[in-house]
NUKOLMAR-105113 format. One record per residue (C-alpha): x, y, z; residue in three letters; residue number from 0. Coordinates in steps of 0.05 Angstrom, whole numbers. Example, Ala and Ser with C-alpha at 12.3 -4.5 7.8 and 13.67 -1.06 7.14 Angstrom:
2
<rec <246; -90; 156>; ALA; 0>
<rec <273; -21; 143>; SER; 1>
// end
This chain:
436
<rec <-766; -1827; 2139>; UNK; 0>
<rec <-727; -1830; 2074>; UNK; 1>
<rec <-656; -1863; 2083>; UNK; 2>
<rec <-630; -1805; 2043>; UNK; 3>
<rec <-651; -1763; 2102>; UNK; 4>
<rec <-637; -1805; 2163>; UNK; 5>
<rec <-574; -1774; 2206>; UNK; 6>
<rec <-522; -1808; 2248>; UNK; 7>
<rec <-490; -1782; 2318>; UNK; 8>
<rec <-419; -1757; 2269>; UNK; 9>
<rec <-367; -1709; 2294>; UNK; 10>
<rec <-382; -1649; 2247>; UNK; 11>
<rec <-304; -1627; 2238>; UNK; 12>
<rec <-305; -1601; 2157>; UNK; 13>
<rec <-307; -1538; 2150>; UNK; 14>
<rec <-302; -1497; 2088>; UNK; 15>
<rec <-227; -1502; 2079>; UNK; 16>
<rec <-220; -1570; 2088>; UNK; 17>
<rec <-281; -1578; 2037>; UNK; 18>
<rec <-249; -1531; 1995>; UNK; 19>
<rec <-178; -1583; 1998>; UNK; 20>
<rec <-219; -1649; 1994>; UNK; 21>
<rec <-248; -1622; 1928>; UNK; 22>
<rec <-190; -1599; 1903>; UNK; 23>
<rec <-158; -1650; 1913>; UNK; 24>
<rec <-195; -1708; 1887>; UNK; 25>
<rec <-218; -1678; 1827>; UNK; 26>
<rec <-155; -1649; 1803>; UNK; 27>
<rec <-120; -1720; 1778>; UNK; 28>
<rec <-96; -1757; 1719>; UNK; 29>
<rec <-137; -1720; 1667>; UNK; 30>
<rec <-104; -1649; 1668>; UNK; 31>
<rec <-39; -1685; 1659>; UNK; 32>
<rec <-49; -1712; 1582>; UNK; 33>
<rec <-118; -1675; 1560>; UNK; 34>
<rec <-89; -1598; 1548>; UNK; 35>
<rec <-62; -1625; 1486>; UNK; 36>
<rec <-117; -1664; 1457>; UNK; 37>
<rec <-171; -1609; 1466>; UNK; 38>
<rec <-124; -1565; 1431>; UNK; 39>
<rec <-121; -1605; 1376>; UNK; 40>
<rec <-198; -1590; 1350>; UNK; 41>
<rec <-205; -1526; 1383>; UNK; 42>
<rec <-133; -1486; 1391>; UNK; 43>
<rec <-134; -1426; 1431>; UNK; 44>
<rec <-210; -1435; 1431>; UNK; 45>
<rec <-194; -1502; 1488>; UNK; 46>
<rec <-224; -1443; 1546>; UNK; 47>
<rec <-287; -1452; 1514>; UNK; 48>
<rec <-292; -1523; 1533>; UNK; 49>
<rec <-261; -1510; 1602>; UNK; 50>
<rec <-312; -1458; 1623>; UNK; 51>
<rec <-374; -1501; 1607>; UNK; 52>
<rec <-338; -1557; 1641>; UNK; 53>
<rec <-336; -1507; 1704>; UNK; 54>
<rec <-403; -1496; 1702>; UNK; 55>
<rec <-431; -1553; 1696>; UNK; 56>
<rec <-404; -1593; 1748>; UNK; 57>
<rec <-418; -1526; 1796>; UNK; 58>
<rec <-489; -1545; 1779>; UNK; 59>
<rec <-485; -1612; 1788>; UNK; 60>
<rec <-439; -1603; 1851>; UNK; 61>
<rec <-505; -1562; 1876>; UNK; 62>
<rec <-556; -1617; 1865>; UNK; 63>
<rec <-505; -1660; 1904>; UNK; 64>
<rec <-495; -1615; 1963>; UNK; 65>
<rec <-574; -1619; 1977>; UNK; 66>
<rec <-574; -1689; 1975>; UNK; 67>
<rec <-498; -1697; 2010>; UNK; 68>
<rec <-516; -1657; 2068>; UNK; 69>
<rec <-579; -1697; 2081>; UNK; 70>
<rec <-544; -1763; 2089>; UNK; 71>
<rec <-492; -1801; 2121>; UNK; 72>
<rec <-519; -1867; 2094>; UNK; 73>
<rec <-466; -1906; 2048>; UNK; 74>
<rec <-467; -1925; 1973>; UNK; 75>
<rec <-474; -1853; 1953>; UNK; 76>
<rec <-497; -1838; 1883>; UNK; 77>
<rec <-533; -1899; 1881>; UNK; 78>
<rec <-564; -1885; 1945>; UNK; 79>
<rec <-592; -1818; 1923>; UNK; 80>
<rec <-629; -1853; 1861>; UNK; 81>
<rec <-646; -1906; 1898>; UNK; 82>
<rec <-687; -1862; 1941>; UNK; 83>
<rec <-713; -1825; 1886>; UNK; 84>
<rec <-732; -1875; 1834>; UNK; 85>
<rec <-737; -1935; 1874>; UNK; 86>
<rec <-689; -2010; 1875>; UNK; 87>
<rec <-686; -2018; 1799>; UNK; 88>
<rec <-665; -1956; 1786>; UNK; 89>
<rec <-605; -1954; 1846>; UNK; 90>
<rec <-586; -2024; 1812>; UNK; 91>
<rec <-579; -2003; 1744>; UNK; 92>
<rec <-538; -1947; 1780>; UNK; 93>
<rec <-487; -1981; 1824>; UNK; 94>
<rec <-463; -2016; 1759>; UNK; 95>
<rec <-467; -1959; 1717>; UNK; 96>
<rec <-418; -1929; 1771>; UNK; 97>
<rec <-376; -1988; 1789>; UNK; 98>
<rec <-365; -2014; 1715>; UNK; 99>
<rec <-372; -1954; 1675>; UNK; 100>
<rec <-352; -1894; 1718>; UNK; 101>
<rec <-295; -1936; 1753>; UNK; 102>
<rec <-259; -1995; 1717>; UNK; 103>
<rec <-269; -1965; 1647>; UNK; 104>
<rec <-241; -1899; 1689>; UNK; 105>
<rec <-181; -1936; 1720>; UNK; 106>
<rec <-162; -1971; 1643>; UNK; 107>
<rec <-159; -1902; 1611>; UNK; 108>
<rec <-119; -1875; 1666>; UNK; 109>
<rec <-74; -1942; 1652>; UNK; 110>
<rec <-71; -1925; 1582>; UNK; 111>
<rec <-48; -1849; 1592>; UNK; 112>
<rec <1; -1874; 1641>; UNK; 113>
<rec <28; -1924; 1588>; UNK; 114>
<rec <39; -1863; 1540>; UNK; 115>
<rec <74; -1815; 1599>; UNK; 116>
<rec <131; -1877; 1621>; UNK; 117>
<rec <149; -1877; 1539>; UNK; 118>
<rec <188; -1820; 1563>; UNK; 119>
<rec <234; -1862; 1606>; UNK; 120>
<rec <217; -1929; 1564>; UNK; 121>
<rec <202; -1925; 1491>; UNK; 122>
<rec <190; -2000; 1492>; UNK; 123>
<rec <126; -1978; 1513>; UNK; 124>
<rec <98; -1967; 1442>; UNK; 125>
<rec <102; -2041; 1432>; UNK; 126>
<rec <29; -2073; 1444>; UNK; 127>
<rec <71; -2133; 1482>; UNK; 128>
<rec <111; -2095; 1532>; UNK; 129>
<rec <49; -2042; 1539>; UNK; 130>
<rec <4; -2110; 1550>; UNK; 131>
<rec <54; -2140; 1601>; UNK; 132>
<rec <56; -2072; 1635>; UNK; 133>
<rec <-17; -2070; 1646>; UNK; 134>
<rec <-15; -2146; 1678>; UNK; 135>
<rec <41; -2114; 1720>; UNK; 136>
<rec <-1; -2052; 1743>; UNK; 137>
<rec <-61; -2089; 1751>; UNK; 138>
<rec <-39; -2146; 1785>; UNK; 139>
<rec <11; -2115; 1825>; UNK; 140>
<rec <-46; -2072; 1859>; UNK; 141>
<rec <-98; -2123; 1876>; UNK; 142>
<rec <-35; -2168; 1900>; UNK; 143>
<rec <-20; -2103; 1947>; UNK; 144>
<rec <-85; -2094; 1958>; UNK; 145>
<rec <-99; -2169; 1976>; UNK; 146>
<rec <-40; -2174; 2032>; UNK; 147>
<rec <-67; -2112; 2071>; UNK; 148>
<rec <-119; -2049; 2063>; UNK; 149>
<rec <-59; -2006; 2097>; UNK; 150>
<rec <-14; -2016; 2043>; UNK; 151>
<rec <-59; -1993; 2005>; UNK; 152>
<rec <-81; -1930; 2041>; UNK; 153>
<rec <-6; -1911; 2050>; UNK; 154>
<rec <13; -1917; 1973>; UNK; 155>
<rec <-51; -1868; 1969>; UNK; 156>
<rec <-26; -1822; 2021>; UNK; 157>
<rec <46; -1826; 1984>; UNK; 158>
<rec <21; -1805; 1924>; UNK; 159>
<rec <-26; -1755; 1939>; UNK; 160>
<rec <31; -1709; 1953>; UNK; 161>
<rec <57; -1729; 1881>; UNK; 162>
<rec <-12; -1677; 1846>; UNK; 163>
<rec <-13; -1609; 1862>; UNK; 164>
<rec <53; -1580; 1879>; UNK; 165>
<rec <91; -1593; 1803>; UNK; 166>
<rec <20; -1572; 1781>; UNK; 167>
<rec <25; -1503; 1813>; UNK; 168>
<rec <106; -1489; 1795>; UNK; 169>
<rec <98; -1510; 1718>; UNK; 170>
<rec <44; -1448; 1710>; UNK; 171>
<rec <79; -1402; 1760>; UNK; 172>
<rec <143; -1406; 1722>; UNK; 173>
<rec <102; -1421; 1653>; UNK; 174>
<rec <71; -1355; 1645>; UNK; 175>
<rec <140; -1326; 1626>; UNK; 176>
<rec <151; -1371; 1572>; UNK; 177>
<rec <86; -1358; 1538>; UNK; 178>
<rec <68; -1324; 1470>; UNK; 179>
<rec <11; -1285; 1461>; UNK; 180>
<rec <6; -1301; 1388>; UNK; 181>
<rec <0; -1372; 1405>; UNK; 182>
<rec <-61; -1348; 1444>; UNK; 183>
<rec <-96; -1312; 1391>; UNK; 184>
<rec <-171; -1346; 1369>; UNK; 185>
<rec <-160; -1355; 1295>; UNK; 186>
<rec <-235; -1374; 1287>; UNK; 187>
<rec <-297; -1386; 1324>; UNK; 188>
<rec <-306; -1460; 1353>; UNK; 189>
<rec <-369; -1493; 1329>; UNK; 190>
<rec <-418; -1515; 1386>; UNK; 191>
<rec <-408; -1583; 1359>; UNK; 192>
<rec <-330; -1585; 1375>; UNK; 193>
<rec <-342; -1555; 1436>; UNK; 194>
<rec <-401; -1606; 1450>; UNK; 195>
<rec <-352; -1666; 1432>; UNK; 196>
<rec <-284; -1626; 1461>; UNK; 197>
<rec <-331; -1603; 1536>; UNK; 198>
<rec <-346; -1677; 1532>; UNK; 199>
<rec <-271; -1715; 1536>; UNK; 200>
<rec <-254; -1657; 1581>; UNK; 201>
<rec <-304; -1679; 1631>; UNK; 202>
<rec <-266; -1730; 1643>; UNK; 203>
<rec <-214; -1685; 1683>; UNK; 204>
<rec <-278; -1654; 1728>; UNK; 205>
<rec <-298; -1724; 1755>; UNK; 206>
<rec <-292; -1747; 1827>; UNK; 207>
<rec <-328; -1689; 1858>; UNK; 208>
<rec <-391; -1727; 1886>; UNK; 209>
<rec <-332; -1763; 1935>; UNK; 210>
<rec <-319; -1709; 1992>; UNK; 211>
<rec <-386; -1680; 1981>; UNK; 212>
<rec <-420; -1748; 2008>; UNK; 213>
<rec <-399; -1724; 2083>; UNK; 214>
<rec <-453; -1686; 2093>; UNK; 215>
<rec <-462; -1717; 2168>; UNK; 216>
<rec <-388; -1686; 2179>; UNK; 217>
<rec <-401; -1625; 2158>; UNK; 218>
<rec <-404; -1564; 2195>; UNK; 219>
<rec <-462; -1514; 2181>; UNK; 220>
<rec <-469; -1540; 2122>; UNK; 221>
<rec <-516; -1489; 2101>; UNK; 222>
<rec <-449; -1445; 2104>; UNK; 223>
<rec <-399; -1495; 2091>; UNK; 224>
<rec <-424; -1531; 2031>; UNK; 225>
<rec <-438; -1481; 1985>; UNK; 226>
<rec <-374; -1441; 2000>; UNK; 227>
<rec <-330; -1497; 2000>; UNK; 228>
<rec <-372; -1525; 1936>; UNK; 229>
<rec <-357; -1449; 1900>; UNK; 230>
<rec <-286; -1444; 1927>; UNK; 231>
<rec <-261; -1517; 1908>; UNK; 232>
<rec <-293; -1510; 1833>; UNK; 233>
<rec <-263; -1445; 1831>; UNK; 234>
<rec <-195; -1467; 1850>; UNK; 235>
<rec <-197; -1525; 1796>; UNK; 236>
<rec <-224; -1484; 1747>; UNK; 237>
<rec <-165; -1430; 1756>; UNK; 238>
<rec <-114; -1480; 1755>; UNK; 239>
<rec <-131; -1515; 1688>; UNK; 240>
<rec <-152; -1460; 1653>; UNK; 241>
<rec <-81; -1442; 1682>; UNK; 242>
<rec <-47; -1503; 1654>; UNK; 243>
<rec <-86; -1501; 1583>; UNK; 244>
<rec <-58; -1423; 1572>; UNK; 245>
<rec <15; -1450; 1587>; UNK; 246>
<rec <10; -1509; 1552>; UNK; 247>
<rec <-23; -1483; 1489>; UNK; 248>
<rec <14; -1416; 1495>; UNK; 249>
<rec <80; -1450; 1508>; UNK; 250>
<rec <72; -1507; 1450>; UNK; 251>
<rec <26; -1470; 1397>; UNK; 252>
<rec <7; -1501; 1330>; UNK; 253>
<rec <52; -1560; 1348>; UNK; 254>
<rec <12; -1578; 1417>; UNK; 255>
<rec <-24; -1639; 1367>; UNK; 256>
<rec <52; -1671; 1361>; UNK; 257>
<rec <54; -1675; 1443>; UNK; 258>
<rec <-22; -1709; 1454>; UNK; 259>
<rec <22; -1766; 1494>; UNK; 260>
<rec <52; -1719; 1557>; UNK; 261>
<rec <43; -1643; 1532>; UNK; 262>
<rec <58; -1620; 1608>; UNK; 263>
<rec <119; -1662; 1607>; UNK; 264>
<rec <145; -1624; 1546>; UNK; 265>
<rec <124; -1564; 1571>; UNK; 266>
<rec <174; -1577; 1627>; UNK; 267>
<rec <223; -1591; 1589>; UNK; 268>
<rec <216; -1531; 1553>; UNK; 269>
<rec <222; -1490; 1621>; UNK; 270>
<rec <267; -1530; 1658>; UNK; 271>
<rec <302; -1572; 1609>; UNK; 272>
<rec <313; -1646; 1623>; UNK; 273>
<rec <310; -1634; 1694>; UNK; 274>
<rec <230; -1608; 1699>; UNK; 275>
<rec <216; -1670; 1646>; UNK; 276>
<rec <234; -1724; 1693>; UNK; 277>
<rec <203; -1688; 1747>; UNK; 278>
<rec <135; -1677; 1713>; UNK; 279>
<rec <129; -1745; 1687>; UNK; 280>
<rec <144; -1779; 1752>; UNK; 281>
<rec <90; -1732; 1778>; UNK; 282>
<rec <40; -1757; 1734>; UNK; 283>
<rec <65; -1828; 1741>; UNK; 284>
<rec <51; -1811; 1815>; UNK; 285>
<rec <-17; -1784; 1798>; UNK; 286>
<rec <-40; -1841; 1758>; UNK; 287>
<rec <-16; -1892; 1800>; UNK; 288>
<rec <-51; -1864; 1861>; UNK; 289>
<rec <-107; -1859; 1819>; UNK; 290>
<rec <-110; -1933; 1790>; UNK; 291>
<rec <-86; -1958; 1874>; UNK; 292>
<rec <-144; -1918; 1899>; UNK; 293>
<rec <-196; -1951; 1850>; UNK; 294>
<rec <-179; -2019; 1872>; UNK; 295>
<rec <-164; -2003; 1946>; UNK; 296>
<rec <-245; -1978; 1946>; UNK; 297>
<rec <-290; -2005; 1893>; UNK; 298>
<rec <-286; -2078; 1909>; UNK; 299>
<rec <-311; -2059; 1970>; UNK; 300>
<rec <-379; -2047; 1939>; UNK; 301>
<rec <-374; -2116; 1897>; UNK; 302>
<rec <-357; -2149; 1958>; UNK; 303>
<rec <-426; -2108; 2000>; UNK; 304>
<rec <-473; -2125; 1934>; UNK; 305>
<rec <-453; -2197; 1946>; UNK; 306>
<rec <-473; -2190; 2019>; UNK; 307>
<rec <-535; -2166; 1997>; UNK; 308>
<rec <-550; -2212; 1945>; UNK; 309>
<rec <-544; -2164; 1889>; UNK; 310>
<rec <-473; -2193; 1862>; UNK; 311>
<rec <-455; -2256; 1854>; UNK; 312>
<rec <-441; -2294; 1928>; UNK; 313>
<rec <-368; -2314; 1904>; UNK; 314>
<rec <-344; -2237; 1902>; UNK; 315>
<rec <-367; -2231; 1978>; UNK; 316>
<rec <-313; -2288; 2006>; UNK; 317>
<rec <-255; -2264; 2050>; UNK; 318>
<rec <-186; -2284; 2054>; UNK; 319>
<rec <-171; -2331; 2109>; UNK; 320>
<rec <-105; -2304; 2127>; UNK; 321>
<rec <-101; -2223; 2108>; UNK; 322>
<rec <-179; -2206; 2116>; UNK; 323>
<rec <-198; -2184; 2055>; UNK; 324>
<rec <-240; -2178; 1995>; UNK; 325>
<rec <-190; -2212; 1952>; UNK; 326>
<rec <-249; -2250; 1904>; UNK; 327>
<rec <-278; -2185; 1890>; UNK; 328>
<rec <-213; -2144; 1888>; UNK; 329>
<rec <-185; -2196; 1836>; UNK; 330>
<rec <-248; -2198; 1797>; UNK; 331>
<rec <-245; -2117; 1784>; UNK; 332>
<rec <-172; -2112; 1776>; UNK; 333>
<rec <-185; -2164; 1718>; UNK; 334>
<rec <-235; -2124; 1690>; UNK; 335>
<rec <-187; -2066; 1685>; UNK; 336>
<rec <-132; -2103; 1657>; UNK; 337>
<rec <-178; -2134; 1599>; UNK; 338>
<rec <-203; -2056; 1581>; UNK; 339>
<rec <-139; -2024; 1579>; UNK; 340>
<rec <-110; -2075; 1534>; UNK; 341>
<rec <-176; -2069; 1490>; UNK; 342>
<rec <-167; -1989; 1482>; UNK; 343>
<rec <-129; -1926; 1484>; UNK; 344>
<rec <-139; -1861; 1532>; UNK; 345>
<rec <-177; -1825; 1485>; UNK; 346>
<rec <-234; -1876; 1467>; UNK; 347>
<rec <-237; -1901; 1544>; UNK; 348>
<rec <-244; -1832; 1574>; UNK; 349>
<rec <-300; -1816; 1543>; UNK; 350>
<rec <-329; -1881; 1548>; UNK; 351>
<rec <-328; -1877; 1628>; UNK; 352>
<rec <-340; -1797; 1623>; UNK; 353>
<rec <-414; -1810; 1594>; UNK; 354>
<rec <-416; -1860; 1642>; UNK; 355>
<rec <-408; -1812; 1697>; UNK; 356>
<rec <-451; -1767; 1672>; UNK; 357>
<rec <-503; -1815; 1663>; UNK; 358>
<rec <-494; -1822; 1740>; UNK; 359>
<rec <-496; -1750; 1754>; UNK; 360>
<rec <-558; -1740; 1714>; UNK; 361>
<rec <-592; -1786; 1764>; UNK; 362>
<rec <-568; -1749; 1822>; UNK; 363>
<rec <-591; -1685; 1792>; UNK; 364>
<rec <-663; -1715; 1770>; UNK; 365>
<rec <-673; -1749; 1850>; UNK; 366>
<rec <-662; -1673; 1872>; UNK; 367>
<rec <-726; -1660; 1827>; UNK; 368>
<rec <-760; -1723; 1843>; UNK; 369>
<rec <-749; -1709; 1919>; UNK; 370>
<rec <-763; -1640; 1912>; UNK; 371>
<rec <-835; -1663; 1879>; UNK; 372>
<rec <-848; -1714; 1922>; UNK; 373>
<rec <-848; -1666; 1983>; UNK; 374>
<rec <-795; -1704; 2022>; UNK; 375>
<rec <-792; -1670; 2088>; UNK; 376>
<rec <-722; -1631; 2098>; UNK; 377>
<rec <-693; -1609; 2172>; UNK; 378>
<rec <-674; -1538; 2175>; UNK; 379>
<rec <-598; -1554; 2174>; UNK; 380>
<rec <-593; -1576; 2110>; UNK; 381>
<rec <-563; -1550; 2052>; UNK; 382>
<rec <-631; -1528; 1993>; UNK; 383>
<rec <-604; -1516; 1915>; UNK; 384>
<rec <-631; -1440; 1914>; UNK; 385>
<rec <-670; -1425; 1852>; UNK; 386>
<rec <-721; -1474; 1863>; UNK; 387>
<rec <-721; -1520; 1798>; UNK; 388>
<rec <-681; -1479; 1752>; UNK; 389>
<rec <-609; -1503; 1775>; UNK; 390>
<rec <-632; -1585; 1762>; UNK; 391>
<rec <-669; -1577; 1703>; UNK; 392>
<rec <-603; -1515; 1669>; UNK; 393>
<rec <-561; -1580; 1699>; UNK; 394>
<rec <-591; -1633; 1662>; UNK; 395>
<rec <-603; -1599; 1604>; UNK; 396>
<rec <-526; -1590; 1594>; UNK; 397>
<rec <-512; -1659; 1610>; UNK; 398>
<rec <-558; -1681; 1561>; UNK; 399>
<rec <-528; -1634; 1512>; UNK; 400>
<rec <-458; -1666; 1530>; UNK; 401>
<rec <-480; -1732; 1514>; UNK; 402>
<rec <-511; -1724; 1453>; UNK; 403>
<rec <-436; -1704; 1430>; UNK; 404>
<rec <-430; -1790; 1432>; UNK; 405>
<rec <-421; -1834; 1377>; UNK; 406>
<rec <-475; -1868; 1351>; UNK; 407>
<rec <-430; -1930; 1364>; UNK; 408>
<rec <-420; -1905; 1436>; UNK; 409>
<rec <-507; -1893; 1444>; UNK; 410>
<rec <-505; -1964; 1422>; UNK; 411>
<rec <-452; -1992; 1472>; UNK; 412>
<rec <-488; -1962; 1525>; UNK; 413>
<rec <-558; -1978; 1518>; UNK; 414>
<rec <-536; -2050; 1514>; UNK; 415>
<rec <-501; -2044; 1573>; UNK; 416>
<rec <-568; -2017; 1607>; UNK; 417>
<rec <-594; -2078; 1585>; UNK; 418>
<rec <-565; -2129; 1605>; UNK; 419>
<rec <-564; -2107; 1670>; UNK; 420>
<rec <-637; -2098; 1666>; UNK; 421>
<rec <-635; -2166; 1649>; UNK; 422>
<rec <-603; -2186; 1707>; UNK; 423>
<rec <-642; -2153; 1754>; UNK; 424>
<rec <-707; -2181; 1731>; UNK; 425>
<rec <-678; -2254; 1737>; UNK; 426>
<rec <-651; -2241; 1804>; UNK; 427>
<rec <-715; -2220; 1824>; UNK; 428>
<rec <-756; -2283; 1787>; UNK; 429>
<rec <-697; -2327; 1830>; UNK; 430>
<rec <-709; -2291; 1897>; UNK; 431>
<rec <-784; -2305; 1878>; UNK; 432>
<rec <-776; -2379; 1872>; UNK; 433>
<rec <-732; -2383; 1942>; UNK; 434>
<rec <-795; -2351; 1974>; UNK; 435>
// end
């Protein structure tokens, strides 16, 4: 049988709310907190546009997921699904697509926009030395946490958590008073190109989904459960940025392009004076540091299982004779963030690590076809994309569409990146070769 299909004796205890909540809340993060403004700035009013093909693209992609989710328990995830659908080069190429592109390049944009929130509190922030000495600070200061002891890691996560959602919800419930309907008004029709490029960065605020959806052993009925909490999570994520983009842009108008560092923090401000400033910048501090902890609490860990399985380098695999951990490999990708925040701002990295994703997410949705065509057999309690092959193939047409809104500098970044990891898997395999 096909290890995307193999099961494991799991206590099925999700049901749709807590699918609903899981999605919720790992998707709605640092993104929403600093992209309202710079969305506005090439489309205006026009931002929804961008938001609703956002929405429903990753509700077909989150689709193509559920059917391959709710037939597994196995671990590695994305890569796991292409793995099984294209085979050992293809779930290589993959896992550093994911790890490197989707993740570190993530976690230095998220660096970045945190950088530009704390110039609230610290203006010395502008200055490339103090903003390079805070990134060795962030950086270092997690793995070191992260180093001594997985729980204090998992409690900083838990801690901040609580730091997303509810200054999310009060800033539009006491928002909508303060907003102008002129400030609403489309002056022109967007061009698909803007919204192409605009849908694109955006993204970036969607990602994160594929996470809770890879319980599918946990889930109850997932038939039921997977689709509902899939339509009812998207829909709740949807409602509240499309909420926070009609504050923000109704709020700030014309001017939202002179508040592209924190818009939401000025928003506060505007509503609750100095008061709802400090408290919406210290929730997106929260946010992003949660974010950046999280990364490094979970990502080494798949450094330090390639090593294990000889597809990293042995090095990364070593543990730490005293606190039991991946500290090689937790070091190694903390590194790596520190050395692309410094080399980039929020804008440029976000959209770097958003094609990434979607790179990744176009696999997923192609393995559902590949499966699909290669007859793989599927149990009865398991979750089928209805439609046959119209929701994969209207899924990866959009994603290609998204992408094409890259740079020919960025096409050329990541094909190279494709290839030298191609290269390295063909001299791993000549090297396993000669050991034989």
């Amino acid at each position: 049988m096909s290890p995307v299909l193999e099961r494991e004796n799991l206590k099925r205890e999700i049901g749709v709310f807590a699918l609903t909540m899981a999605i919720l809340n790992i998707t709605v993060g640092t993104g929403i907190f600093v992209i309202p403004a710079i969305i506005a700035e090439n489309l205006g009013a026009a931002a929804i546009a961008a938001y609703l093909v956002c929405g429903v693209l990753i509700f077909l992609i989150a689709l193509c997921f559920a059917e391959l989710g709710s037939k597994t328990t196995a671990s590695g995830g994305v890569y796991t699904y292409i793995e099984t659908a294209f085979g050992p080069y293809a779930g290589f190429i993959a896992n550093n697509v994911y790890w490197l592109g989707a993740c570190v390049i993530s976690d230095a944009a998220v660096a970045n926009a945190l950088a530009d929130t704390l110039k609230y509190f610290f203006p010395f922030m502008g200055n490339v030395i103090y903003r390079d000495l805070f990134f060795v600070l962030l950086f270092g200061g997690f793995a070191f946490l992260n180093i001594r002891s997985v729980k204090n890691g998992i409690r900083f996560i838990e801690f901040a958590a609580f730091g997303k959602l509810i200054p999310l919800i009060i800033l539009v419930a006491a928002g909508f008073a303060f907003v102008s309907t002129k400030n609403l008004a489309w002056t022109s029709a967007p061009s698909i190109n803007n919204i192409s490029s605009a849908s694109l960065l955006l993204f970036f605020a969607f990602i994160g989904l594929d996470t809770p959806l890879s319980n599918g052993g946990e889930i109850k009925n997932v038939k039921r459960t997977v689709p509902l909490g899939i339509f009812f999570g998207i829909l709740s994520v949807l409602v509240l940025y499309i909420s926070i983009q009609l504050v923000v842009q109704g709020i700030l108008g014309n001017n939202i392009s002179a508040h592209k560092d924190a818009p939401l923090a000025d928003v506060a401000g505007i509503i609750f004076g100095k008061t709802g400033i400090v408290l919406i910048v210290i929730a997106t501090s929260i946010s992003m540091l949660g974010n950046v902890g999280g990364e490094i609490l979970s990502i080494p860990r798949i450094l330090f299982a390639g090593a294990k399985d000889g597809l990293m380098p042995e090095a990364l695999g070593k543990i730490h004779p005293k606190f039991f951990t991946p500290y090689v490999a937790v070091s190694f990708y903390a590194s790596l963030g520190f050395l692309f925040a410094v080399s980039g701002g929020f804008k440029q990295l976000a959209i770097i690590a958003t094609a990434a994703t979607l790179l990744i997410y176009l696999g997923v949705v192609l393995s559902t076809l590949m499966l699909r065509k290669n007859d793989v057999a599927i149990s009865e309690k398991t979750f089928r994309v209805p439609g046959g092959y119209i929701i994969p193939m209207l899924a990866s047409a959009v994603i290609i569409w998204l992408l094409t809104g890259l740079s020919k500098k960025e096409f050329i970044g990541i094909e190279i990146f494709i290839l030298i990891f191609s290269v390295i898997y063909l001299l791993m395999k000549m090297f396993k070769k000669k050991d034989i």
